[in-house]
N, CA, C and O atoms as a Maestro MAE file, in Angstrom:
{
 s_m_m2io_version
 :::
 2.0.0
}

f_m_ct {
 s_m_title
 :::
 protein
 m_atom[308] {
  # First column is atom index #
  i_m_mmod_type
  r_m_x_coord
  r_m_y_coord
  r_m_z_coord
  i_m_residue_number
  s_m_chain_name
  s_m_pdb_residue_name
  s_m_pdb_atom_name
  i_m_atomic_number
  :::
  1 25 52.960 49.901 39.976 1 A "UNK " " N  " 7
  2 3 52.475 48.674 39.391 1 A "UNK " " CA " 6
  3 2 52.476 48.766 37.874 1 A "UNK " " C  " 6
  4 15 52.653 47.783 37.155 1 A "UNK " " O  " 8
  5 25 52.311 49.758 37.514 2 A "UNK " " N  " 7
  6 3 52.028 50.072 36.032 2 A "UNK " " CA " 6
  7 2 53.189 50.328 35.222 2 A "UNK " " C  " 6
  8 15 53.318 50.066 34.026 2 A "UNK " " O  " 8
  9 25 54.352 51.082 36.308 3 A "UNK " " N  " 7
  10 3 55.714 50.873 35.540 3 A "UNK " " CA " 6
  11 2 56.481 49.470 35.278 3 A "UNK " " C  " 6
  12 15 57.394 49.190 34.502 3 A "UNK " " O  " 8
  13 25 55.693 48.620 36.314 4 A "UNK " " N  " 7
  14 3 56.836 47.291 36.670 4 A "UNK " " CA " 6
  15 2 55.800 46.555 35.567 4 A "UNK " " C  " 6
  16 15 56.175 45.382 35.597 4 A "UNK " " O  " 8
  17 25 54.867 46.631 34.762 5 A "UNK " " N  " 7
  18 3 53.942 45.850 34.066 5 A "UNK " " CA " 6
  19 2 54.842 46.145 32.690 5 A "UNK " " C  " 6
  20 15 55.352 45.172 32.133 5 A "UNK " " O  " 8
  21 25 55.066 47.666 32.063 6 A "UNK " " N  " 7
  22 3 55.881 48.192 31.522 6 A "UNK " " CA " 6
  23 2 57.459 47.270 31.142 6 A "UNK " " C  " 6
  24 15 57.859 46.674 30.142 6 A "UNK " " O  " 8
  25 25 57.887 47.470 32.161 7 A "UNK " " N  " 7
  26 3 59.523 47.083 32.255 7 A "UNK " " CA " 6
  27 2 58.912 45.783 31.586 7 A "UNK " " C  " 6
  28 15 59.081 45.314 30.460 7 A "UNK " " O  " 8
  29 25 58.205 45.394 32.572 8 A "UNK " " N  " 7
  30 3 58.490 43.267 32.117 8 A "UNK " " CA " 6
  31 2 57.866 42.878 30.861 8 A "UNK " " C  " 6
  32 15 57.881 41.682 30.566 8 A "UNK " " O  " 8
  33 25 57.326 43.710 30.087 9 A "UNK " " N  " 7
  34 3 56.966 43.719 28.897 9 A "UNK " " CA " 6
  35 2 58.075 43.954 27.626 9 A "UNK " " C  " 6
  36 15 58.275 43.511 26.495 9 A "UNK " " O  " 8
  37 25 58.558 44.771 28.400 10 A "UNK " " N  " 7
  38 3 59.464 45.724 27.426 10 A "UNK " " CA " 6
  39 2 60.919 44.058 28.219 10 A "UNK " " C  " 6
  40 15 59.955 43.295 28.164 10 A "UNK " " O  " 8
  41 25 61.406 43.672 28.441 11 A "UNK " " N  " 7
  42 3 62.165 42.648 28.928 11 A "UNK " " CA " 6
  43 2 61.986 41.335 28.083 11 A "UNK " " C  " 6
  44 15 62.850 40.517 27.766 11 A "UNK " " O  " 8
  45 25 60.468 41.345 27.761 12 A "UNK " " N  " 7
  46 3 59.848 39.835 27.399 12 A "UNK " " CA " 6
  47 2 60.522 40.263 25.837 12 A "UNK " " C  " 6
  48 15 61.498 39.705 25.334 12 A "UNK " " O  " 8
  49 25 59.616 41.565 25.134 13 A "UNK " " N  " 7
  50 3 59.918 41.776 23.994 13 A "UNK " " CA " 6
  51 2 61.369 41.615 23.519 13 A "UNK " " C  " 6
  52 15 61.634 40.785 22.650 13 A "UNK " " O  " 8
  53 25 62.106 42.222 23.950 14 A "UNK " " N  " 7
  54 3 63.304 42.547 23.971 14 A "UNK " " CA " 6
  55 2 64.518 40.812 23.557 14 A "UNK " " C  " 6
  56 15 65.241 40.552 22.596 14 A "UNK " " O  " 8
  57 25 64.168 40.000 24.888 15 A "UNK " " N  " 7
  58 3 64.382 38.576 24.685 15 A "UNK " " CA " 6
  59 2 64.484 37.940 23.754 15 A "UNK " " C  " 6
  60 15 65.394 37.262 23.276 15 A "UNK " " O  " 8
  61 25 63.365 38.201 23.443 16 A "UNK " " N  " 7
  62 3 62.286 37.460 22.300 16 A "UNK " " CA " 6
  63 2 63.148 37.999 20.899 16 A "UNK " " C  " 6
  64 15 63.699 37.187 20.155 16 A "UNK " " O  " 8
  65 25 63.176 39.216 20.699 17 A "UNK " " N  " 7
  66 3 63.936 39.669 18.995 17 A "UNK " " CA " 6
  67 2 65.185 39.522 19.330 17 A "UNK " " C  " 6
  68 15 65.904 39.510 18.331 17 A "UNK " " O  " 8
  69 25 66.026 39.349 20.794 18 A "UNK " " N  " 7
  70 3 67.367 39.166 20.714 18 A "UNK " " CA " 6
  71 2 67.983 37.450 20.307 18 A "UNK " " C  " 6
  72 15 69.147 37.136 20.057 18 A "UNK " " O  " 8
  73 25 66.682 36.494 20.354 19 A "UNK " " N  " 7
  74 3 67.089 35.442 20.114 19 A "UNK " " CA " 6
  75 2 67.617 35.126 18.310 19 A "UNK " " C  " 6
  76 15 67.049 35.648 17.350 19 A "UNK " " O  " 8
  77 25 68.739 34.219 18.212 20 A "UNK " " N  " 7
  78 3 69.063 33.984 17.014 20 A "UNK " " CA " 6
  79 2 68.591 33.055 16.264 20 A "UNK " " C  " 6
  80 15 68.395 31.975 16.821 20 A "UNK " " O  " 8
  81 25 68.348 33.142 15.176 21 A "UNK " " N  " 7
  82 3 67.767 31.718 14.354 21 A "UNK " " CA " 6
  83 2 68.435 30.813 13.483 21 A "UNK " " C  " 6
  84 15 68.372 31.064 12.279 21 A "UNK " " O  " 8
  85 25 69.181 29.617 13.934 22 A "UNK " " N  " 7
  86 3 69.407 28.513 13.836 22 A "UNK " " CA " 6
  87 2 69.328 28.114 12.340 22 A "UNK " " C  " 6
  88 15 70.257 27.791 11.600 22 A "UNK " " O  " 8
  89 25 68.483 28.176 12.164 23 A "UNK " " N  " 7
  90 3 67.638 27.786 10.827 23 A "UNK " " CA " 6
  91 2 68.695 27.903 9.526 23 A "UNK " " C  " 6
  92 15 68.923 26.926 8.813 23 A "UNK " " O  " 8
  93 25 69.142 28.854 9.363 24 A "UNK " " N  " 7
  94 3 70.131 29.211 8.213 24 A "UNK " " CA " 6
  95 2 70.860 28.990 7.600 24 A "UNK " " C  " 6
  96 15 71.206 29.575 6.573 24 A "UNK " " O  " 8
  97 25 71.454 27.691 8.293 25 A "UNK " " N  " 7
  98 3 72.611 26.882 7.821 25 A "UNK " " CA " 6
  99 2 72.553 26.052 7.003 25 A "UNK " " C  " 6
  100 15 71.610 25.317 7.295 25 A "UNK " " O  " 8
  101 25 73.015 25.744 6.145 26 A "UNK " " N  " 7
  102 3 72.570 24.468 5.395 26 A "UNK " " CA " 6
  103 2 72.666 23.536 5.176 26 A "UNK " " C  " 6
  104 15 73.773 23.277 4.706 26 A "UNK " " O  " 8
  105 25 71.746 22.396 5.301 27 A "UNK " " N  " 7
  106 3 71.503 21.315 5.336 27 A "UNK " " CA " 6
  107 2 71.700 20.078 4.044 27 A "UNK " " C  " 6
  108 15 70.942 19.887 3.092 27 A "UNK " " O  " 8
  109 25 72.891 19.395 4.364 28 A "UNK " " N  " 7
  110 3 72.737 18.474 3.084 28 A "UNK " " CA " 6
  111 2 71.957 16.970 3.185 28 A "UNK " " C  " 6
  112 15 72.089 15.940 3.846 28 A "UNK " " O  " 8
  113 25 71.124 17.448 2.194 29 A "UNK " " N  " 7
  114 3 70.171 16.092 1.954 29 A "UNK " " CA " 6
  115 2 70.379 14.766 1.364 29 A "UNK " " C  " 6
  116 15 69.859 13.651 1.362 29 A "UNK " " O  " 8
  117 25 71.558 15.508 0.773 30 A "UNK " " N  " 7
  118 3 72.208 13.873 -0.042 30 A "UNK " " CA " 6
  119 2 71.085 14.163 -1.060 30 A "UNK " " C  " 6
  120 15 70.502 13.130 -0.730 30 A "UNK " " O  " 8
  121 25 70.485 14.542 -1.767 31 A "UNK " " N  " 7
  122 3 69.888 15.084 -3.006 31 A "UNK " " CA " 6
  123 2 70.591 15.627 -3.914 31 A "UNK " " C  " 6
  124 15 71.294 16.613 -3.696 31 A "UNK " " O  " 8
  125 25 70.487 15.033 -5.086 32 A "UNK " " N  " 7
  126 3 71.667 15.146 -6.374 32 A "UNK " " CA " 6
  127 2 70.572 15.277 -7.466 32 A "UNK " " C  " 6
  128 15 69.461 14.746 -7.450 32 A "UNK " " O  " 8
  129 25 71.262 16.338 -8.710 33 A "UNK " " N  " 7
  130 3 70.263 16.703 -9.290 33 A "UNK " " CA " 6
  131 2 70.696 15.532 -10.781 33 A "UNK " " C  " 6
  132 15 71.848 15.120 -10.913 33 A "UNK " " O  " 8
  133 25 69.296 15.050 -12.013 34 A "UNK " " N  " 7
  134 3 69.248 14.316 -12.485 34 A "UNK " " CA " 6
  135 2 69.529 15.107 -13.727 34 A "UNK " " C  " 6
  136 15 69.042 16.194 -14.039 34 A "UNK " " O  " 8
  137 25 70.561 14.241 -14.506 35 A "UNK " " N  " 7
  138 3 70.209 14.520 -15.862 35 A "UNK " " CA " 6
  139 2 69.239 14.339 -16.795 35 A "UNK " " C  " 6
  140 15 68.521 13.361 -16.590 35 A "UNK " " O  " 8
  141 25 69.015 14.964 -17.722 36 A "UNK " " N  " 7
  142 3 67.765 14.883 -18.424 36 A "UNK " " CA " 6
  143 2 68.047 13.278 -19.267 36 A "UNK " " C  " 6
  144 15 67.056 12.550 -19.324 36 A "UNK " " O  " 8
  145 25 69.188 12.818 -19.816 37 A "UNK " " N  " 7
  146 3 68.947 11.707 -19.993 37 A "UNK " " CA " 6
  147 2 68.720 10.301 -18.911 37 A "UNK " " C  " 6
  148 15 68.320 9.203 -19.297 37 A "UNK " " O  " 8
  149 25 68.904 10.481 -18.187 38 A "UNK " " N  " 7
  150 3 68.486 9.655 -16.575 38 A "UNK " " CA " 6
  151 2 66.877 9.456 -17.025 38 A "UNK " " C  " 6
  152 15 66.401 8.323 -17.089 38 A "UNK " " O  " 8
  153 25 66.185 10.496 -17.292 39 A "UNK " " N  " 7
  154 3 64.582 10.721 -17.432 39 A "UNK " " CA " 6
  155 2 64.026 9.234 -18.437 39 A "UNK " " C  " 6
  156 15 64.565 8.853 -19.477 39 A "UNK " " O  " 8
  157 25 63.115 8.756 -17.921 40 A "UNK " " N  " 7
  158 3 62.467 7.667 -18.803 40 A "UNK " " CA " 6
  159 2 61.107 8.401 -18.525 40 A "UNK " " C  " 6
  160 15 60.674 9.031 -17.560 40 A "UNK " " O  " 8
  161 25 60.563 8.037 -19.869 41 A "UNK " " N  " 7
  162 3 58.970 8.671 -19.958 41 A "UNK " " CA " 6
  163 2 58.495 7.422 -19.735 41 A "UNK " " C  " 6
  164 15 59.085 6.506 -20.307 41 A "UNK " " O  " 8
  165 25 57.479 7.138 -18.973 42 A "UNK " " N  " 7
  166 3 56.371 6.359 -18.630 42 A "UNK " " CA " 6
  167 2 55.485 6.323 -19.052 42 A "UNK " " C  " 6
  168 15 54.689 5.444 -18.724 42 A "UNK " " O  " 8
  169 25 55.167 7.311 -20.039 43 A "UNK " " N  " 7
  170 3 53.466 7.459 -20.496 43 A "UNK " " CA " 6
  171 2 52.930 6.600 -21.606 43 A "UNK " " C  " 6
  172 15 53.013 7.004 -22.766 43 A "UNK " " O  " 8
  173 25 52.538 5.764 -21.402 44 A "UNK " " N  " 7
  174 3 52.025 5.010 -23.008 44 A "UNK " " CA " 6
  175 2 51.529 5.565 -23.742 44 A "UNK " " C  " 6
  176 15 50.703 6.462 -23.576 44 A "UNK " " O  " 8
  177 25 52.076 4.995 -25.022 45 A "UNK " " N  " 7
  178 3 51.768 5.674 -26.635 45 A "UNK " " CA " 6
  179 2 50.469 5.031 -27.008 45 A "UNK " " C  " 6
  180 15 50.513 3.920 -27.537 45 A "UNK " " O  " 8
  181 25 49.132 5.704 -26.755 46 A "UNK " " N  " 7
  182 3 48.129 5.621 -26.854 46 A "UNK " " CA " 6
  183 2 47.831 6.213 -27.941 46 A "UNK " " C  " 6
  184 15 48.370 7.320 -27.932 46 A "UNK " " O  " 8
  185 25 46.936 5.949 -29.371 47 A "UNK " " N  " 7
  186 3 46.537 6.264 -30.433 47 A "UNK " " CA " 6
  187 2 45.336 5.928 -31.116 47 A "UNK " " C  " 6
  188 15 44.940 4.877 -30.612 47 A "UNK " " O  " 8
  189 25 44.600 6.280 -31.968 48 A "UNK " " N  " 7
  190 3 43.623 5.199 -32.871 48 A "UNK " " CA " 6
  191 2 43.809 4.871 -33.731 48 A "UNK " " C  " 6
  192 15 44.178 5.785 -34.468 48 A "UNK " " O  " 8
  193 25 43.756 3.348 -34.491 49 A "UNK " " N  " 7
  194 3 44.133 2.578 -35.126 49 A "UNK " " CA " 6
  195 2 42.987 2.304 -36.060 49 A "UNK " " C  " 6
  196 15 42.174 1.625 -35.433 49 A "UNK " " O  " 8
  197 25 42.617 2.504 -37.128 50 A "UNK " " N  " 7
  198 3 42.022 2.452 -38.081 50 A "UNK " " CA " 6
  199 2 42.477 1.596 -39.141 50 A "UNK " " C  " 6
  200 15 43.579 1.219 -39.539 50 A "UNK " " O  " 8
  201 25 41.097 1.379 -39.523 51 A "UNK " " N  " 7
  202 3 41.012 -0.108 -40.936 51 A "UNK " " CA " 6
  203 2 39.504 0.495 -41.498 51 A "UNK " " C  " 6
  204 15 38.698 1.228 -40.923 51 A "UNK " " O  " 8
  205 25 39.470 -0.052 -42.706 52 A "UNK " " N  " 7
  206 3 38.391 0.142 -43.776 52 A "UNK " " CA " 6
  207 2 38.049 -1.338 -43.870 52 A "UNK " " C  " 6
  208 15 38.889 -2.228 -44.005 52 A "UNK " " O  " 8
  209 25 36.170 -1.591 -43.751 53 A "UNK " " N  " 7
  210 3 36.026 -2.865 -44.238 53 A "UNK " " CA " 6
  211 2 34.865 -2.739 -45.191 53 A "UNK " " C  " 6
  212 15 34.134 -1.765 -45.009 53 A "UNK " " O  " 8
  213 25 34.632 -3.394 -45.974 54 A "UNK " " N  " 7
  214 3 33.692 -2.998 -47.635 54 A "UNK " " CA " 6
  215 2 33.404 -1.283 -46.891 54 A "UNK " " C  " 6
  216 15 32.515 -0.933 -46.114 54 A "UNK " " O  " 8
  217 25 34.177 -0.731 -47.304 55 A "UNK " " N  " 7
  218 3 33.972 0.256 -47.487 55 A "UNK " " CA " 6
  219 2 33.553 1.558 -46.057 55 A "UNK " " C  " 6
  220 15 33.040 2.671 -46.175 55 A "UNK " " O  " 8
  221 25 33.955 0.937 -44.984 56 A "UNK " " N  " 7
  222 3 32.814 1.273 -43.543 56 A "UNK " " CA " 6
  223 2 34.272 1.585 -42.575 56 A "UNK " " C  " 6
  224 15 35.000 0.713 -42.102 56 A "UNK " " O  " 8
  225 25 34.377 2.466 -42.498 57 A "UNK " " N  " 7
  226 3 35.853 3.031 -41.428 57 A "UNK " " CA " 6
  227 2 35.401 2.560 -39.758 57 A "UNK " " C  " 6
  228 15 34.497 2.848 -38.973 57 A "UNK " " O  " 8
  229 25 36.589 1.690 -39.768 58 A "UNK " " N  " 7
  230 3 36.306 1.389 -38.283 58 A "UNK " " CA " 6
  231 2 37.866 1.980 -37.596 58 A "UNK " " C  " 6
  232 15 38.869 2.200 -38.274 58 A "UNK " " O  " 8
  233 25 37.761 2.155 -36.138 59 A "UNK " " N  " 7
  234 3 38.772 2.334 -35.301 59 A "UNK " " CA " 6
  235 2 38.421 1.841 -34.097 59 A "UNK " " C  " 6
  236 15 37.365 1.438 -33.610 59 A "UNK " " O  " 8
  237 25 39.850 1.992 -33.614 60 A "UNK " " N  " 7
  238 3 39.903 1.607 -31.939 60 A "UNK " " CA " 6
  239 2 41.536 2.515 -31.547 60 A "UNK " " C  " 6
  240 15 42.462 2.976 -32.215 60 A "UNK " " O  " 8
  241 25 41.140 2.399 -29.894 61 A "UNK " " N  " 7
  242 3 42.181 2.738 -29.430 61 A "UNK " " CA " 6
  243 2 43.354 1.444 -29.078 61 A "UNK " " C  " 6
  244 15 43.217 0.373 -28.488 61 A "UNK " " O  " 8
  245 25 45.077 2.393 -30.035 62 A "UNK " " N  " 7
  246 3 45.477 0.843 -29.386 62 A "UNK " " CA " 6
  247 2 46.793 1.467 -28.565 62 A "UNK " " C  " 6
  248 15 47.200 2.611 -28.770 62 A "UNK " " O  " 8
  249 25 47.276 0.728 -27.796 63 A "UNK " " N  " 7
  250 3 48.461 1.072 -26.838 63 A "UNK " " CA " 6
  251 2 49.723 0.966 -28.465 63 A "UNK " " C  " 6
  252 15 49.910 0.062 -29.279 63 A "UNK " " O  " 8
  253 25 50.179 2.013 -28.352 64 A "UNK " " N  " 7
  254 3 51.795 1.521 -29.414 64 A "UNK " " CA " 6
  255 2 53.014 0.943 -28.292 64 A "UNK " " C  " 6
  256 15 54.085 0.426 -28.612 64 A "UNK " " O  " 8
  257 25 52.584 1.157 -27.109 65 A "UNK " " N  " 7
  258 3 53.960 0.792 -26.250 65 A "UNK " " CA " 6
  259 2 54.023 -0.424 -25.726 65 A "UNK " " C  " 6
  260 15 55.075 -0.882 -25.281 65 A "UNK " " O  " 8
  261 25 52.534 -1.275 -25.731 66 A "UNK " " N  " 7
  262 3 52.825 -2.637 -25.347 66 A "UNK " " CA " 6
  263 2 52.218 -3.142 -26.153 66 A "UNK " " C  " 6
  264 15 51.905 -4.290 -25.838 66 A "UNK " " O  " 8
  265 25 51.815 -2.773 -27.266 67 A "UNK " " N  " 7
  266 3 51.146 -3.683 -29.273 67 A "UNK " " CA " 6
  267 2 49.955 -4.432 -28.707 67 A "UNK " " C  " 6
  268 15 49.605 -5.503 -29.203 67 A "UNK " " O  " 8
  269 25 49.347 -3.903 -27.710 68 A "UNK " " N  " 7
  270 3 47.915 -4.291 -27.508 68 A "UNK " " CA " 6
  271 2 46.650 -3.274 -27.592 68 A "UNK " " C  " 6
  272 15 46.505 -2.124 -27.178 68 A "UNK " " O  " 8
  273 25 45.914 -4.036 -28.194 69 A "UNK " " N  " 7
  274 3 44.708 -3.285 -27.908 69 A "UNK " " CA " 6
  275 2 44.081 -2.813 -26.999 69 A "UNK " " C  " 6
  276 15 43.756 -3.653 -26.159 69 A "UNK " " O  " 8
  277 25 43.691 -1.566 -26.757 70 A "UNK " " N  " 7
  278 3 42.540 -0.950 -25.463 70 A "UNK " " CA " 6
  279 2 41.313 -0.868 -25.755 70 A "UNK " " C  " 6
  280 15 40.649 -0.909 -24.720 70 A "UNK " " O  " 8
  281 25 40.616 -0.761 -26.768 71 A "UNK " " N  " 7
  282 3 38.940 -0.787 -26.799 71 A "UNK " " CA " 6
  283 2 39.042 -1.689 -28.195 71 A "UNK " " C  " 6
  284 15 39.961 -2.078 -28.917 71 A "UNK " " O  " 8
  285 25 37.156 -1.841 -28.170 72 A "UNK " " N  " 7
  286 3 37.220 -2.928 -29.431 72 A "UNK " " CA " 6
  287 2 37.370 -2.224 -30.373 72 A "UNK " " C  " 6
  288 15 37.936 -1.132 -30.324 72 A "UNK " " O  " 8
  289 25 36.726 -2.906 -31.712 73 A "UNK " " N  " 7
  290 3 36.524 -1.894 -33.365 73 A "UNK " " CA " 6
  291 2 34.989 -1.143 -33.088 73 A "UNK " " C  " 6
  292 15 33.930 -1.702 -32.801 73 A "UNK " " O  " 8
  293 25 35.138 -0.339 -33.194 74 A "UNK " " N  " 7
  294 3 33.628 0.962 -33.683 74 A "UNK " " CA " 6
  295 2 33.510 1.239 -34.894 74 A "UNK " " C  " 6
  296 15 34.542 1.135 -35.557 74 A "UNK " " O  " 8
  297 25 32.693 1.524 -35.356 75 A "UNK " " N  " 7
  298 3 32.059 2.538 -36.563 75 A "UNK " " CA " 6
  299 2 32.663 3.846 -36.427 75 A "UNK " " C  " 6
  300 15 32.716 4.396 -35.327 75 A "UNK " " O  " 8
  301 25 33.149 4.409 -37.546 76 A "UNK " " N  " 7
  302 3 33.325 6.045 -37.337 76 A "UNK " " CA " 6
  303 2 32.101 6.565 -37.762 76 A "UNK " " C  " 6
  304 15 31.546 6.326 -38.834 76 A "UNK " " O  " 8
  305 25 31.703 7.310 -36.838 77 A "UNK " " N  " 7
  306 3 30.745 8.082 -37.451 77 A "UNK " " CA " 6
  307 2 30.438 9.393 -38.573 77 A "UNK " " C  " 6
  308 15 29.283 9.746 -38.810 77 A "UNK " " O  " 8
  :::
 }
 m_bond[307] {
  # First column is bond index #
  i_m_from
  i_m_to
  i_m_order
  :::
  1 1 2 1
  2 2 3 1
  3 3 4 2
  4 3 5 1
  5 5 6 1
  6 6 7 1
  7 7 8 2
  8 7 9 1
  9 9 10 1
  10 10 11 1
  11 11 12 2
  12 11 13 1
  13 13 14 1
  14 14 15 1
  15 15 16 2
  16 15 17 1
  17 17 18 1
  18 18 19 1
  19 19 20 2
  20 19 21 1
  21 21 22 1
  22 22 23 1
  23 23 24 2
  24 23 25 1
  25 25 26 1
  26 26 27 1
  27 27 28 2
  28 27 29 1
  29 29 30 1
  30 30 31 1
  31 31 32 2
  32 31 33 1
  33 33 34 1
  34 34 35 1
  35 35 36 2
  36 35 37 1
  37 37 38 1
  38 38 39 1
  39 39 40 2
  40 39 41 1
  41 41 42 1
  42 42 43 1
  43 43 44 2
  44 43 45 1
  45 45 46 1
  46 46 47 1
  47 47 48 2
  48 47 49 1
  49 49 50 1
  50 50 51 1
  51 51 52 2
  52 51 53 1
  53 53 54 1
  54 54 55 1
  55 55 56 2
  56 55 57 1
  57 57 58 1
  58 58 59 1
  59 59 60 2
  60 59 61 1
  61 61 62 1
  62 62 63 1
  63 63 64 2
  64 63 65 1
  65 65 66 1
  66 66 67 1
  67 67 68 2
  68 67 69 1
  69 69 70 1
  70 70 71 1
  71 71 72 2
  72 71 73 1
  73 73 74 1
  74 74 75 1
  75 75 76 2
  76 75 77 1
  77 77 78 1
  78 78 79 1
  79 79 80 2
  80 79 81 1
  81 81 82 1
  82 82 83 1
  83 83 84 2
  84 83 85 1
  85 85 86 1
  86 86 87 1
  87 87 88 2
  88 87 89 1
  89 89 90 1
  90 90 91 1
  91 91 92 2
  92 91 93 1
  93 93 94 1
  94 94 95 1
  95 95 96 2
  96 95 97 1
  97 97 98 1
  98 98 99 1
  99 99 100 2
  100 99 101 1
  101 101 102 1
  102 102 103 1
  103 103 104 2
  104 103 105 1
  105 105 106 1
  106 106 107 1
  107 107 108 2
  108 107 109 1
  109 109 110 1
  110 110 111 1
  111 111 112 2
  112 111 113 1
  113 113 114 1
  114 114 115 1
  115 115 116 2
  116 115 117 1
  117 117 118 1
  118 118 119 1
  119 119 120 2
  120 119 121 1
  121 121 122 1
  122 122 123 1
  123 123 124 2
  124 123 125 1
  125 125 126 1
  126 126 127 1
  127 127 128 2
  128 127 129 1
  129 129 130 1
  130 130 131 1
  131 131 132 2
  132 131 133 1
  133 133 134 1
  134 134 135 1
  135 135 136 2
  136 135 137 1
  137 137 138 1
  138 138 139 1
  139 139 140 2
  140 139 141 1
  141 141 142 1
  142 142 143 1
  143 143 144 2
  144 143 145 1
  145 145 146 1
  146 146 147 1
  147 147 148 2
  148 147 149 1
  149 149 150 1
  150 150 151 1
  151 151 152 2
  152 151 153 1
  153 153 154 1
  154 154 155 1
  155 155 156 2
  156 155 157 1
  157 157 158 1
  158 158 159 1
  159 159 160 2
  160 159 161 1
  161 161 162 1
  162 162 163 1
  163 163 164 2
  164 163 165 1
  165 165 166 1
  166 166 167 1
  167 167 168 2
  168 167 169 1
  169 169 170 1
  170 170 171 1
  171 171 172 2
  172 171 173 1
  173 173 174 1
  174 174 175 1
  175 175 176 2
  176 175 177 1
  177 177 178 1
  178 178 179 1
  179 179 180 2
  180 179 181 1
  181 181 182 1
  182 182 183 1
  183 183 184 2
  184 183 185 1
  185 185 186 1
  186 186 187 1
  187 187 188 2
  188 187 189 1
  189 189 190 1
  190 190 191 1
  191 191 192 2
  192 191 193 1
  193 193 194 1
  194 194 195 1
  195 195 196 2
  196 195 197 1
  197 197 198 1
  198 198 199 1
  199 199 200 2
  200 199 201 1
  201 201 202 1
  202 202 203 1
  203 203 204 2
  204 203 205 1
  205 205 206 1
  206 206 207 1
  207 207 208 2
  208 207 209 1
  209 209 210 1
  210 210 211 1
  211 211 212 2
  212 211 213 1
  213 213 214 1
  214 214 215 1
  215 215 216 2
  216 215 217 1
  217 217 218 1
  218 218 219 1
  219 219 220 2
  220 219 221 1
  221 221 222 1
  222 222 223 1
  223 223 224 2
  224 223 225 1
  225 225 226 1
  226 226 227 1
  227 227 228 2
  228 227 229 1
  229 229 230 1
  230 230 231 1
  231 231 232 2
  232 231 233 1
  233 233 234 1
  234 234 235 1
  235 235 236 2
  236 235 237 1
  237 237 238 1
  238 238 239 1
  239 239 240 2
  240 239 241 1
  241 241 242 1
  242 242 243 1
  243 243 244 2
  244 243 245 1
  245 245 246 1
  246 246 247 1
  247 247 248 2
  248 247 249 1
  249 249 250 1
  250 250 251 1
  251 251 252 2
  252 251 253 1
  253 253 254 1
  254 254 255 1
  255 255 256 2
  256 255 257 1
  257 257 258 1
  258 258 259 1
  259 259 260 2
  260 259 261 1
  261 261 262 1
  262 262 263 1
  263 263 264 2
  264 263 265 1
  265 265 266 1
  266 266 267 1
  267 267 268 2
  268 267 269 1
  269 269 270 1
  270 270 271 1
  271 271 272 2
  272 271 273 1
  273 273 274 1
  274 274 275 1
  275 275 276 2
  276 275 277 1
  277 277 278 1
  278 278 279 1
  279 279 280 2
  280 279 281 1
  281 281 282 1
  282 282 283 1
  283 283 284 2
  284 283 285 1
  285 285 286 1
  286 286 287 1
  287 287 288 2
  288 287 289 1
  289 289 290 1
  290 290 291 1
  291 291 292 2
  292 291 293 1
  293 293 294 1
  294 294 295 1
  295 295 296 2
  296 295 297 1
  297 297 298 1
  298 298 299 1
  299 299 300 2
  300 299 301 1
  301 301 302 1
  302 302 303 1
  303 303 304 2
  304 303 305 1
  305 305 306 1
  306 306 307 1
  307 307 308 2
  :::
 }
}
């Protein structure tokens, strides 16, 4: 009983590492690589925009990429 537990172990194992793996071949995705001029930056040109009034520095944040403003005028402190 103990040899035939043996064998069918040693059979299973055996199977098992004789199988081949598929996997290796390669696969085309139709994925093409981009040139760097292709690249558009998206990030808005966000800055602070400063003015002097009698004498009192104010700013705000303004978008440079769509010439609008994002916050109001503040005091600099």
């Amino acid at each position: 009983m103990k040899k035939r537990f043996i064998v069918c172990c040693t059979i299973a194992l055996v199977s098992l590492n004789a199988m081949s793996v598929w996997a290796s071949t390669p696969v085309n995705s139709g994925y093409t690589e981009a040139n760097t001029s292709d690249i558009v930056e998206r990030k808005d040109d966000i800055r602070y925009q400063y003015k002097v009034v009698d004498n009192v520095l104010y700013r705000r944040l303004y978008n440079y990429s769509r010439n609008e403003p994002v916050t109001d005028w503040e005091i600099m402190p």
